[in-house]
N, C-alpha and C positions, 0 to 999 in steps of 0.2 A: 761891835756896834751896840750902844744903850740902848734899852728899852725892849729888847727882843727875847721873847722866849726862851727855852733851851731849847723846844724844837722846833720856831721856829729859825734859832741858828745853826741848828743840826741841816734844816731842809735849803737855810742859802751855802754851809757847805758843801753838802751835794752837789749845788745849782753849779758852783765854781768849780769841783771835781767834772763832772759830766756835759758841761756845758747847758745843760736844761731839766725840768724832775716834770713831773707829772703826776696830775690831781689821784690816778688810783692806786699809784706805783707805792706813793709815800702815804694812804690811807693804808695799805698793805704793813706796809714798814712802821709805823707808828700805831699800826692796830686804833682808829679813830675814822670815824665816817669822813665819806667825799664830800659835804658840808664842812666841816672843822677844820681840812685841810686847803678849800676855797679861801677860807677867811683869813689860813695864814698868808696863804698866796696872795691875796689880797691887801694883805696890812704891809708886805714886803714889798709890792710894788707901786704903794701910796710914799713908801720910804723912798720909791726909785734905784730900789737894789734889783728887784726882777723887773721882766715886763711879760703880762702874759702874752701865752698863743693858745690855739685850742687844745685845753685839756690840762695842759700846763701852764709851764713858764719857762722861761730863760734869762740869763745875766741879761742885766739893762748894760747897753753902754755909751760911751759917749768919750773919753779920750784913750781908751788903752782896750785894745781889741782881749776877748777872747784865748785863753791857749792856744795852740794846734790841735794838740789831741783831745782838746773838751768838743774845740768846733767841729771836728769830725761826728761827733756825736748827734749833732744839730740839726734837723729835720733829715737825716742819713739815708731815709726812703727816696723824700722829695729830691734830696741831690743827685740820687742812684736815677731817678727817673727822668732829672735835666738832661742829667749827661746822655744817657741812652738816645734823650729826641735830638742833641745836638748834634750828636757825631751821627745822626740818621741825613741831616742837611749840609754833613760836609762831604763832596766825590771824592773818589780815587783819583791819585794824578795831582794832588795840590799841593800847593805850601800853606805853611800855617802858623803861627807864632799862639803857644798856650802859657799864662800866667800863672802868677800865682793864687791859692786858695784852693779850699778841698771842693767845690765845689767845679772845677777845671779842670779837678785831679780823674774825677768820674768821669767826665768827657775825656780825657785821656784812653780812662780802663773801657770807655765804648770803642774807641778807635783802632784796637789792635786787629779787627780780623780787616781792618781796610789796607789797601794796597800802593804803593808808591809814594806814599806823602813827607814830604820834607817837614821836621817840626821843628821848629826854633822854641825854647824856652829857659825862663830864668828858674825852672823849678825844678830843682833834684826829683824831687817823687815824681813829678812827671816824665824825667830822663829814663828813669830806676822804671817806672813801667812799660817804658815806649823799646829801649833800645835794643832787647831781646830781639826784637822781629825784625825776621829779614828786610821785610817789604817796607820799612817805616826809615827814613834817617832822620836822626836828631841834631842835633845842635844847640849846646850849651850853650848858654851866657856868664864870660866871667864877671869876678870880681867878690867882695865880700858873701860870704856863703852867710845867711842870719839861724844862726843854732834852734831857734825856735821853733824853724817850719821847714828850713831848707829852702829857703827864695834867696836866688842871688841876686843884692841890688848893689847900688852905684852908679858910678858915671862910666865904668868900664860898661857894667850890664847894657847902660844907655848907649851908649856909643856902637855895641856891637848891632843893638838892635836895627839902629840908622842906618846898618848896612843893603839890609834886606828891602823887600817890596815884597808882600807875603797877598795870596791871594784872600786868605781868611785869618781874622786874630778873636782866638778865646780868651774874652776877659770877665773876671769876677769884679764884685764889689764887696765892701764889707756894709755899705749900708745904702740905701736910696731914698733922697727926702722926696716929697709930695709936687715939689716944682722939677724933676726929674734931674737932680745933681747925682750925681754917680760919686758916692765917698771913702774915704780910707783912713788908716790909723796913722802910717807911715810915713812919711813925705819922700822916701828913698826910693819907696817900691810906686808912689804914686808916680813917681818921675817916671821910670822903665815902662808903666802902662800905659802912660801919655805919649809914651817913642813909640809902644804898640799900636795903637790907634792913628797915629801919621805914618805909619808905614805899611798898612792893610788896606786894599782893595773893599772888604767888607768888612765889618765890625760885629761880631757877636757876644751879647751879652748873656752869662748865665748866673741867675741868684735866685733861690728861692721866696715866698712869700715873708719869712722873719726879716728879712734884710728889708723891708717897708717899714717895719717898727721899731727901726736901730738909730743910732745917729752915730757919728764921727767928724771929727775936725776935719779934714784934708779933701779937697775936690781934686778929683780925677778927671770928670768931665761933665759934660751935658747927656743926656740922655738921644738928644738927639743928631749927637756925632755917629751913636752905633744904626745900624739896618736890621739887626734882628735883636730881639731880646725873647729868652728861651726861660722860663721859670716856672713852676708848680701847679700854679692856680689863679681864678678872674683877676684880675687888677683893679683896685682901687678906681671910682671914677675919673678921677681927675688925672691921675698918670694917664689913663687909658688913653684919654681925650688930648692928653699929649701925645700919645704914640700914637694914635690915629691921624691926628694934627701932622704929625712930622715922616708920615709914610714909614714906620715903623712894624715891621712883620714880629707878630707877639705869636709866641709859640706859648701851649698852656701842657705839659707832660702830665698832669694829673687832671685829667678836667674831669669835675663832677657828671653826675647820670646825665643823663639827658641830655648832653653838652652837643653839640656840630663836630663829630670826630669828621677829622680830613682824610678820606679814604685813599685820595692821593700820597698823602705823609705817608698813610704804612705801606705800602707796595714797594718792596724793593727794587731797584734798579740795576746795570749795568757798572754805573759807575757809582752807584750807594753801598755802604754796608749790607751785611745782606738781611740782619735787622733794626729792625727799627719800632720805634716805641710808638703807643698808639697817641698823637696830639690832637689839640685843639687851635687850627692855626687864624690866625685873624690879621684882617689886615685895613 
């Protein structure tokens, strides 16, 4: 790319190595103040190569998703914390159909001390975590396995999905615009997500707050096809007011001080994990 520094083309190869840098990581690394290295960040996302978040930044996108292993990278706390609230709102005793995305993959790693649940998925790391445990059964979805990330899609994956009536479906996004379109890179894997959402009793949605300042071609859905949406932190006013608008149960896993913690959400249950992460539930 013309016109760019050498560091700052050194700081958007990181961005693409790691999926995201941050403002003291790379003053560290470049020996130059958290000034100097704002401005880079700044001039990279006037170019619309990054886009900031707090502190940092990350790959801007807009037709071609992310790696696997950089998006692993990617607010990796925030997703540790979705997953924990999600798999805290699903019982023992159900069925469930989990997608693909690493943010699904944590909801997964929350689920293993639960007990009886049927999981249907197109996602290898999903299977690869779940099927060890006695108490958990799985089920694959065939067809094309995509080397990238390990998500099986197709019209086999589609097909298999049809089969079922799943009492709950974990679905990611890769982005969320401001009129609550729910978006993807894929058109392959948006298909298989769209059999998961007509084939679930409840629809849960898990993406952190970066997936608000992303974009992507392909719609997946409306926002307000799903009943819960489980993410990091407040919402935007305007989604809010659609999820409010649409009876939409917003789960917040990191909610700032002072927040309305639901003292109900952490009390384990009978038929709940036995933990669960402390939320901010609203409705």
């Amino acid at each position: 790319m013309t016109g760019l520094t050498h560091r700052q083309a050194e700081i958007l190869n990181i961005a693409r190595a790691s999926g995201r840098v941050m403002v003291e990581e790379l003053a560290r690394r470049f020996e130059v103040s958290a000034q100097t290295i704002r401005k880079d960040l700044n001039d990279l996302c006037e170019r619309r190569s990054l886009t900031r978040i707090h502190g940092g930044a990350i790959i801007a996108s807009g037709v071609e998703n992310l790696a696997y292993e950089a998006r692993r990278f990617v607010a990796a706390d925030e997703k540790k914390a979705i997953g924990a609230a999600a798999a805290s709102l699903i019982p023992n005793g159900c069925s469930l159909f989990i997608n693909i995305g690493t943010t699904t993959e944590e909801v997964a790693s929350a689920l293993t001390s639960h007990e009886d649940l049927l999981v249907i998925t197109n996602n290898l790391n999903v299977a690869m975590l779940l099927y060890r445990h006695p108490r958990i059964e799985v089920v694959v979805a065939g067809g094309t396995v995509r080397r990238a990330d390990g998500a099986v899609v197709g019209s086999t994956a589609t097909q298999l999905i049809g089969q079922f009536k799943v009492d709950y479906a974990i679905i990611g996004a890769s982005a969320i615009d401001e009129e609550g379109a729910l978006l993807d890179f894929d058109y392959r894997e948006v298909q298989v997500a769209q059999a998961i959402i007509a084939n679930a009793r409840s629809v849960m949605l898990v993406a952190d707050s970066t997936k608000l300042r992303r974009s992507a071609p392909v719609r997946i859905a409306h926002i307000s096809q799903i009943q819960t949406f489980v993410t990091d932190q407040e919402l935007p006013e305007r989604l809010a007011t659609i999820c409010h608008s649409k009876g939409i149960e917003v789960v917040e896993a990191m909610p700032k001080a002072g927040g309305d913690i639901d003292d109900a959400a952490t009390e384990p249950t009978q038929d709940s994990a036995p933990e669960a992460a402390p939320v901010v539930r609203l409705r």
